[in-house]
C-alpha positions, 0 to 999 in steps of 0.5 A, a space after each residue: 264643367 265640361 266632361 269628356 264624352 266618346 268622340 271627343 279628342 282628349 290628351 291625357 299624360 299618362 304612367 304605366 305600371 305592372 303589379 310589380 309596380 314596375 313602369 312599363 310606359 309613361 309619358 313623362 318628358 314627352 308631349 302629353 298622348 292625344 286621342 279620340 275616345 272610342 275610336 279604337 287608338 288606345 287599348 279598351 280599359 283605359 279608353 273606357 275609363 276617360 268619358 266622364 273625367 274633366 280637365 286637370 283630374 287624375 285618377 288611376 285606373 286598374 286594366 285586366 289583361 283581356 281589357 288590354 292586350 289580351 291573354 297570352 296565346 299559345 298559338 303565336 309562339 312557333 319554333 322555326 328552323 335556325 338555318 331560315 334565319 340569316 347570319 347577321 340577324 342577332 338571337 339572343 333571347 329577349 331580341 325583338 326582330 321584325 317578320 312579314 307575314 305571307 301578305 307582306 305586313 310587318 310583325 313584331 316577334 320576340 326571340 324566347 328559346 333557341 337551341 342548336 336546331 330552331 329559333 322559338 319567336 313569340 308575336 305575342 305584344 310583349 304585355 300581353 297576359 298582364 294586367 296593368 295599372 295607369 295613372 293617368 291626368 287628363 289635360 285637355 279636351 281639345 
């Protein structure tokens, strides 16, 4: 029986979920994820845990925070002055909006406070600081 091993192109089908039990992410309904193992496409905790499995077994597989998106850091949330931030732009908390960076990258932030003066984003991944839960069904090595 062939085993997966780092390099290979692996599709997995996949469930996502919180401590909670919550799901965060599934592939369900959708074509089953494609990637290469090791490469770096998928977060490290679950990349890890594919060498090794053949197709058609299913396991699930516990992922800490720091082996998927990482601690949450402090220095990622900044207050910045609401009159910087146009009109039509909505800023309710929980919004996700898009900035650029000084050299032009787009980046995802969160909208986490507001009050009369400011406008507190967060560029934190919005999963960052949990630690997540997957099950996840390897379907083929391709």
């Amino acid at each position: 029986m062939t085993t997966v091993k780092t390099g290979d192109t692996v599709r997995i089908h996949y469930t996502g979920t919180l401590k909670d039990g919550s799901r965060f992410d599934s592939s369900e309904g959708r074509e089953p994820l494609e990637f290469t193992v090791g490469s770096g496409q998928i977060i490290p905790g679950l990349d890890s845990a594919i060498p090794g499995m053949a197709t058609g077994e299913a396991k699930t597989v516990e992922v800490p925070c720091d082996e998927a998106y990482g601690p949450v850091n402090p220095d990622a949330r900044q207050a910045i002055p609401r009159e910087g931030i146009p009109d039509d732009i909505p800023l309710e908390v929980g919004s996700r909006l898009q900035m650029q960076t000084p050299d032009g990258q787009a980046m995802p932030v969160t909208v986490i406070a507001t009050d009369e003066a400011t406008v507190t984003l967060d560029a934190n991944h919005p999963l960052a600081g949990q630690d997540l839960t997957f099950a996840i069904e390897l379907v083929e090595i391709v």
